[in-house]
N, C-alpha and C positions, 0 to 999 in steps of 0.2 A: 048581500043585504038589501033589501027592497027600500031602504029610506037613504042608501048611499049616493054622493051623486052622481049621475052618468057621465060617463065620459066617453068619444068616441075611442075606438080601438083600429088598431093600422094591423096589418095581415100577420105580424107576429102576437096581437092579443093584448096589446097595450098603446098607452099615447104616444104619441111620436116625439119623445121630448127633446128639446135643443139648447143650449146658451148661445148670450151672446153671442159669445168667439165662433160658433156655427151659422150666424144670421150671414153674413157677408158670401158665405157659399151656398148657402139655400137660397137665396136672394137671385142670385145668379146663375143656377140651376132652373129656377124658375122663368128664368125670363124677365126676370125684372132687374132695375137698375140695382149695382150693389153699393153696399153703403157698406165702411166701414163697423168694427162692432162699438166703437166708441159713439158713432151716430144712432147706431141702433138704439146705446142704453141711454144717451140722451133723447131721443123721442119717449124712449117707456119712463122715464122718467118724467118730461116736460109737456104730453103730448096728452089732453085729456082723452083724445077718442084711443088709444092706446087700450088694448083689449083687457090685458090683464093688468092690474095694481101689481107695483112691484113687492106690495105687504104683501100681498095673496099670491103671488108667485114659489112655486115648489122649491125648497132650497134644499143644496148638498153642499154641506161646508160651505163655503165661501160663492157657491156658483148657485147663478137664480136657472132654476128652467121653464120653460115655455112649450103650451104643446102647438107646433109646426102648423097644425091644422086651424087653429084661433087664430095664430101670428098673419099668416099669410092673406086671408081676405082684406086683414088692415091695409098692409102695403101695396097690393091693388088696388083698392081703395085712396090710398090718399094721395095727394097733390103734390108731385114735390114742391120747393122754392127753390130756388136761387138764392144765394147771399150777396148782400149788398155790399161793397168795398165802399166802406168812410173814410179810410183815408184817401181817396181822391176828388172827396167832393172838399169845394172852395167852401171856407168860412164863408158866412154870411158879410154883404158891404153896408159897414157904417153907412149910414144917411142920416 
């Protein structure tokens, strides 16, 4: 249909779709640091530059998918952090 929208296709003729529970092997595949899938869904979750909305994300029963091809530029792309440990910073001193 000429008004559908394009999507790239991988050599069997479709998107390369993945969930979560796949980021942490494709991540690592790639060459990049892996991050749990629990990390994964809280960036697509909390992470505006995050590619797809998780509303606009493909669903099959309970599982969101993503196409590999979108996902990936993000995580080259972004910055890790570090987490900060609060509990060993000192209270602030009364004065």
């Amino acid at each position: 249909m000429p008004d559908s929208p394009q999507e790239e296709v991988d050599e069997t003729g479709g998107p390369d779709l993945i969930t979560f529970a796949d980021m942490p092997a494709r991540l690592e595949a790639a060459g990049l640091k892996r991050l749990s899938k629990q990390r994964c869904r809280q960036l697509a979750e909390e992470d505006p530059a995050w590619p797809v909305p998780l509303d606009q994300a493909k669903k099959v029963g309970r599982m969101r998918l993503f196409d590999w091809r979108v996902i990936e530029p993000y995580f080259r792309a972004r910055t890790p952090r570090q987490g900060e440990r609060t509990d060993l910073k000192r209270p602030p001193a009364n004065q």
